[in-house]
Structures are given as structure tokens and as C-alpha cells.
C-alpha positions in Angstrom: 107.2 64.4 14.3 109.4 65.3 17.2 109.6 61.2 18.0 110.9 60.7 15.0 114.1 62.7 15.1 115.0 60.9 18.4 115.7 57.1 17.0 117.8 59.0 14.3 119.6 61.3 17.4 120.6 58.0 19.0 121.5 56.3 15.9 123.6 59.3 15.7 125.3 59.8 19.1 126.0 55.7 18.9 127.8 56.8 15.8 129.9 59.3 17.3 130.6 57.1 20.5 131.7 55.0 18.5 133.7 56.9 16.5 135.2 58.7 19.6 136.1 55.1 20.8 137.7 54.1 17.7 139.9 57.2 17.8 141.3 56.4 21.4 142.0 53.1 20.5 143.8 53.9 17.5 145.8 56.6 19.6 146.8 54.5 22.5 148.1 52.2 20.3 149.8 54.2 18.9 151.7 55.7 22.1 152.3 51.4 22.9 154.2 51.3 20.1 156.1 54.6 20.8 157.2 53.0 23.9 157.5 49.4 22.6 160.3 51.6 20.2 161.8 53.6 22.6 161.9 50.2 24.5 163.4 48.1 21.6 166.2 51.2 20.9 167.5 51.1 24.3 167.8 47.5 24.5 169.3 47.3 21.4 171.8 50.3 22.6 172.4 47.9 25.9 173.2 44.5 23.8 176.1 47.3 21.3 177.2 48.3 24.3 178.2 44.9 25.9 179.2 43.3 22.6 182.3 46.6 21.9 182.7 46.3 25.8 182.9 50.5 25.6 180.6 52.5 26.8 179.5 55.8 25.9 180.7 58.8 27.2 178.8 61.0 29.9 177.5 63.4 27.7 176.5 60.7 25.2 174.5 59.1 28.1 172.9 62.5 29.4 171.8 63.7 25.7 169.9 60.1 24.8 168.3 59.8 28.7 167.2 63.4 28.0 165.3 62.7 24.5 164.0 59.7 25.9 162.5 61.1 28.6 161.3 64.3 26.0 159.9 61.3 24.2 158.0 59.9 27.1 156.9 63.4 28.2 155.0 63.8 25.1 153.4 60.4 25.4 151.8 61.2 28.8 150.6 64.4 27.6 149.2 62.6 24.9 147.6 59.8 27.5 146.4 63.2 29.4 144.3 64.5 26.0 142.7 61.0 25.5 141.6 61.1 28.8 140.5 64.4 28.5 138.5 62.9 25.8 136.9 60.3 27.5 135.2 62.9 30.0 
């Protein structure tokens, strides 16, 4: 009886791997594409910029570096719990 359970335990942990797996991939694409954004919104800031030939003030400048970099701090800590993960 107790040979029995263990095709249906590794049946079950492939599940879960796999599962697990599926997970992680979803998540780090989904950080790509926070950067791929974050990416395409200061490029698209940089190509403004050059076409009105003005640039934003200091404080403008300071307050977007500062939520970008907010934005990329939460990315690696999310990078940091899927590694966690994969432990």
C-alpha cells in the first residue's frame, strides 16, 4: 500500500514544480515589462524634451529620477522574493 502513494506523491510534487515554475515566469515577466515601461517613458520624456528644446526644471528632474528609482527598487525586491522562491 505504501508504494502506491509514492507514484501519486511524485505526480504531485511535479505538479507543484511546475506550478512554482509557471509562477516565476509569469512574475519576471512581468517586472521585464515594468522596466521595458519605465524604459519606453523616459525615452519618450528624452525625444519631448529635444523636440520643445526646454528642459525641465531641477525639481522636475529630481522628483521623476526619484520615482523611477522607487520603481526600480520595488522591482529588485521583487527579483529578491522570486529568488527566495527558487531556494
Amino acid at each position: 500500500m505504501g508504494r502506491t502513494n509514492k507514484p501519486n506523491q511524485n505526480n504531485d510534487s511535479l505538479e507543484i514544480y511546475a506550478a512554482k515554475l509557471a509562477y516565476i515566469g509569469t512574475a519576471i515577466s512581468t517586472l521585464g515589462d515594468g522596466l521595458q515601461t519605465i524604459s519606453a517613458g523616459l525615452a519618450l520624456e528624452a525625444l519631448q524634451n529635444a523636440n520643445n528644446n526646454s528642459s525641465p526644471s531641477n525639481g522636475e528632474q529630481t522628483v521623476k529620477v526619484d520615482n523611477m528609482q522607487k520603481q526600480i527598487d520595488y522591482l529588485i525586491a521583487e527579483l529578491k522574493q522570486i529568488k527566495k522562491m527558487l531556494k
